[in-house]
BAVOKE-724691 format. One line per 4 residues: number of its first residue (from 1); their letters; for each residue z, y, x of N, C-alpha, C, O. Coordinates in pm, 1 decimal, m for minus. Layout:
NUM> A> Z:Y:X:Z:Y:X:Z:Y:X:Z:Y:X; ...
END
This chain:
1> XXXX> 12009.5:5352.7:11871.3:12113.2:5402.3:11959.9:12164.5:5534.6:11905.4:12091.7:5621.8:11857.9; 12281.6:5540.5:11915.2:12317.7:5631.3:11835.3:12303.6:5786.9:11911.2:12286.4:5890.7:11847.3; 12312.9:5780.2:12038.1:12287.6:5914.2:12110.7:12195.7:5972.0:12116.2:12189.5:6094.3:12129.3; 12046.5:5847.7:12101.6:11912.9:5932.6:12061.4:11886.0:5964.9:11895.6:11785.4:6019.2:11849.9
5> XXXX> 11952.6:5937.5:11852.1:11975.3:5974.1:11694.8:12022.1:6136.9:11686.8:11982.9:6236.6:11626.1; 12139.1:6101.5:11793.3:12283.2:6259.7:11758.7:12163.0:6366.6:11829.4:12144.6:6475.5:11774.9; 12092.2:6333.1:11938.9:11999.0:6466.7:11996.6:11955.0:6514.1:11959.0:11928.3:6627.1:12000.1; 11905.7:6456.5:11832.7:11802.0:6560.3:11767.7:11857.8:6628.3:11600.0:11796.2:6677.5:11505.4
9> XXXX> 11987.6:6602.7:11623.8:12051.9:6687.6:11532.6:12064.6:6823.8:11583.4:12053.7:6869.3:11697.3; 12098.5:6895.0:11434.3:12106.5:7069.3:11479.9:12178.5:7144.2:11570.9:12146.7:7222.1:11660.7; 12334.3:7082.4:11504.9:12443.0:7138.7:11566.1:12499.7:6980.8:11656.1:12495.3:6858.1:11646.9; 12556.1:7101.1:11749.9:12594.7:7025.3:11875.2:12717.1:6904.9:11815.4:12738.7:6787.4:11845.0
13> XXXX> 12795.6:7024.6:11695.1:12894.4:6901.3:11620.3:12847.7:6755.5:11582.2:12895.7:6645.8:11610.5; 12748.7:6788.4:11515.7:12706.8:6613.6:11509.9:12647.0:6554.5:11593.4:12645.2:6431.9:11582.7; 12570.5:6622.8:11716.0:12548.9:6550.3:11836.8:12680.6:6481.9:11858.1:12691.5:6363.9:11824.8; 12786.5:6550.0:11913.7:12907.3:6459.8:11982.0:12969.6:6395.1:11891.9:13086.2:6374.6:11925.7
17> XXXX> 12936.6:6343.9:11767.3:13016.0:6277.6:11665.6:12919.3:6127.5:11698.0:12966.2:6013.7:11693.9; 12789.3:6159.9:11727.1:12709.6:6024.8:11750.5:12711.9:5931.2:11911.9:12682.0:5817.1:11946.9; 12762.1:6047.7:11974.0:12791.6:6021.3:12106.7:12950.7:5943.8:12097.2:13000.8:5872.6:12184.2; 13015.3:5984.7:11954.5:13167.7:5960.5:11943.9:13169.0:5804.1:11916.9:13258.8:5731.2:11959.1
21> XXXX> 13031.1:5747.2:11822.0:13002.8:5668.1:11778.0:12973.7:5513.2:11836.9:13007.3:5404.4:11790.3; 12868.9:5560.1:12004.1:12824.5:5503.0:12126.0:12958.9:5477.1:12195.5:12954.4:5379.1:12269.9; 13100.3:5552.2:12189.2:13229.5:5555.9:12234.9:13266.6:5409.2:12216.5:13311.4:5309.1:12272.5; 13210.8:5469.4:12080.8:13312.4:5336.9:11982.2:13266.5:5171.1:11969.9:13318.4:5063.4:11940.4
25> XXXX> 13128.3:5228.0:12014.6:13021.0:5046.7:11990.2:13035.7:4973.3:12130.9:13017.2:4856.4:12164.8; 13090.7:5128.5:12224.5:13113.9:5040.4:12340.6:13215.0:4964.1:12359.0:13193.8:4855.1:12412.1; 13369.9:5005.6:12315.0:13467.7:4933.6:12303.0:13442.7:4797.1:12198.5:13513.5:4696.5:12199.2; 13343.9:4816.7:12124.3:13351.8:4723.2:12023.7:13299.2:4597.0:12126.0:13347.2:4484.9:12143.1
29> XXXX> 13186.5:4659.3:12183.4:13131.1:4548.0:12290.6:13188.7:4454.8:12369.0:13168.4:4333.8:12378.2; 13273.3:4537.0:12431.9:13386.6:4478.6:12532.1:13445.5:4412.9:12460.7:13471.2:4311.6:12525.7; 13487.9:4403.2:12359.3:13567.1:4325.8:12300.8:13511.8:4188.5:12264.2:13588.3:4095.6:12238.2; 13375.5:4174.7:12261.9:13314.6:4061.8:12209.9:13260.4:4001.4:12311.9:13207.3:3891.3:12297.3
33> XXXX> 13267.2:4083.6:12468.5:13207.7:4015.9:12592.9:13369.1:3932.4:12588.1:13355.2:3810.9:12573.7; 13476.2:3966.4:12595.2:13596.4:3945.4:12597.7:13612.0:3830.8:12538.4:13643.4:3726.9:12596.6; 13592.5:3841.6:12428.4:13591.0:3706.7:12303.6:13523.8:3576.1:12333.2:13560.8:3458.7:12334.5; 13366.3:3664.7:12365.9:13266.7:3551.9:12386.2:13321.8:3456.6:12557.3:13314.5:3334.1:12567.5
37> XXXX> 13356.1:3519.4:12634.3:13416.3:3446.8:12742.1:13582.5:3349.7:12728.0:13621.6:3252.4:12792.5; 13647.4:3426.8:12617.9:13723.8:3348.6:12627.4:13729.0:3229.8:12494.2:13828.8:3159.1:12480.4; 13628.5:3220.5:12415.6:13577.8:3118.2:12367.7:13477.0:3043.4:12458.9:13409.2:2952.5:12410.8; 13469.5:3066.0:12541.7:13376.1:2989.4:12690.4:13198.9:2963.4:12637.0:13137.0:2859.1:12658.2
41> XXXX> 13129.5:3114.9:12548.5:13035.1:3123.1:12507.2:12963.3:3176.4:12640.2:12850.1:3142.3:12674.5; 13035.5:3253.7:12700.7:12946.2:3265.2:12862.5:13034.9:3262.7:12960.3:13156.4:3282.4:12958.5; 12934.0:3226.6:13078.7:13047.2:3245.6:13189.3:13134.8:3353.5:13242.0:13104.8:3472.2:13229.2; 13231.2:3317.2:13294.7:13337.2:3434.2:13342.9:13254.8:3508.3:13441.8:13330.7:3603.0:13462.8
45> XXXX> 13151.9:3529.3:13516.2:13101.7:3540.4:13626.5:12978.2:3673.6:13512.2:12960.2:3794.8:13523.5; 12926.3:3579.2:13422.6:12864.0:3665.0:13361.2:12921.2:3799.4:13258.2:12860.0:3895.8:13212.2; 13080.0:3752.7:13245.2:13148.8:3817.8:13125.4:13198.6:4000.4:13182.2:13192.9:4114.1:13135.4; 13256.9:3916.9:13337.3:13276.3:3992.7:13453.1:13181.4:4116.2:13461.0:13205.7:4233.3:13431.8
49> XXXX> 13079.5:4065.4:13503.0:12935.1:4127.4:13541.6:12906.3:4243.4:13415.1:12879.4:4359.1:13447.5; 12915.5:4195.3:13237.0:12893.9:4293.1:13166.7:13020.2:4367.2:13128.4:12999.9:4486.1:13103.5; 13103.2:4340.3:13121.1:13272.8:4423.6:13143.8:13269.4:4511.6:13242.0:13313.2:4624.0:13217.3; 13208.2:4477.3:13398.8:13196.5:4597.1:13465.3:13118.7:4714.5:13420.2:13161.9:4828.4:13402.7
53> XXXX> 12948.3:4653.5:13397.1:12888.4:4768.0:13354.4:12933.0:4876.1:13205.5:12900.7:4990.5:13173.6; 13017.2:4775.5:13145.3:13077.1:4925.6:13000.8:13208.4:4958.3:13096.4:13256.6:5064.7:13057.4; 13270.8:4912.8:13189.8:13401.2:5006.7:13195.4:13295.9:5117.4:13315.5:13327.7:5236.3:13315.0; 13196.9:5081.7:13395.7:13132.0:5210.5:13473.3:13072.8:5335.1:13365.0:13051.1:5439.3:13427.0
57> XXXX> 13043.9:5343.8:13221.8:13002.4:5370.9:13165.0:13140.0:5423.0:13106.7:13144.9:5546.0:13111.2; 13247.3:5367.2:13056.0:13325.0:5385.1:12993.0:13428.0:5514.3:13087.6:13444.9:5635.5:13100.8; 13475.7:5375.8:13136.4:13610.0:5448.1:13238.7:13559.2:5581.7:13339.3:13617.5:5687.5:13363.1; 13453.9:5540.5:13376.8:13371.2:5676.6:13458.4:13348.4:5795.8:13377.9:13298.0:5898.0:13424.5
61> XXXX> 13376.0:5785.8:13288.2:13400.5:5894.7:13153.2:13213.2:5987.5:13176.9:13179.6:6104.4:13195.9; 13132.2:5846.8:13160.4:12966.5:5881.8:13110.8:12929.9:5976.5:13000.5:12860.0:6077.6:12993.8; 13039.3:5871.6:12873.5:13027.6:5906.0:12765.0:13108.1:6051.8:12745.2:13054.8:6162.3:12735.7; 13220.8:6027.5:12742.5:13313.0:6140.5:12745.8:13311.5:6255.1:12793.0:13349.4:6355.5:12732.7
65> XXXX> 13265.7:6251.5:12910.0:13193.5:6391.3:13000.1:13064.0:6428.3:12896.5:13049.9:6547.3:12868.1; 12996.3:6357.6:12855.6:12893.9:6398.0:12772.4:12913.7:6475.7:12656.9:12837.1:6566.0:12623.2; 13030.4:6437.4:12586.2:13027.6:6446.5:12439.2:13173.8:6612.5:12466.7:13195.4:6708.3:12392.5; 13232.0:6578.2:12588.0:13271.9:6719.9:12608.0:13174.9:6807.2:12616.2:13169.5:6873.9:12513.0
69> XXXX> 13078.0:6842.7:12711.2:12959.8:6918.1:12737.2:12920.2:6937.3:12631.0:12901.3:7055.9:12603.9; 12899.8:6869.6:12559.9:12796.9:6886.8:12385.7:12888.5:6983.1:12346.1:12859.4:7102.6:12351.8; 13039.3:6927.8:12290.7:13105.1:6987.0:12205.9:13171.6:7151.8:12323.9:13203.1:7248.5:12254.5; 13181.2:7164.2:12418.4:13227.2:7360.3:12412.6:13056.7:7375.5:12435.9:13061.5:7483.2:12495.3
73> XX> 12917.5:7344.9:12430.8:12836.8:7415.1:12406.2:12788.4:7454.6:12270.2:12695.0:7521.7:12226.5; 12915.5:7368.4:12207.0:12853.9:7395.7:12051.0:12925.2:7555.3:12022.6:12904.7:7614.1:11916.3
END
């Protein structure tokens, strides 16, 4: 995971570059819950279900609030 990787870097800069990273694997995710449902690899019910939990993570700005905090404490 890339955020327990970025923590134990020095500077706060490459903390939020790994947190930038978790940004990015999350959109990548969504995209393949996306895919995988509309190739009918899982159900819509289930596709639903993990699309909610990255946009609560996402859109709730989890990540983003985080990787602000990191970066003006750097």
């Amino acid at each position: 995971m890339p955020c327990a990787e970025g923590s134990k870097r020095l500077r706060n800069q490459d903390y939020a570059r790994f947190i930038n990273i978790a940004e990015g694997s999350l959109a990548e995710t969504e995209y393949l819950v996306i895919l995988a449902r509309d190739l009918e690899y899982v159900r819509p019910e289930t596709s639903e279900s993990l699309l909610k939990e990255a946009d609560e993570i996402a859109r709730a700005r989890m990540l983003h609030a985080l990787r602000t905090k990191v970066e003006q404490e750097g």
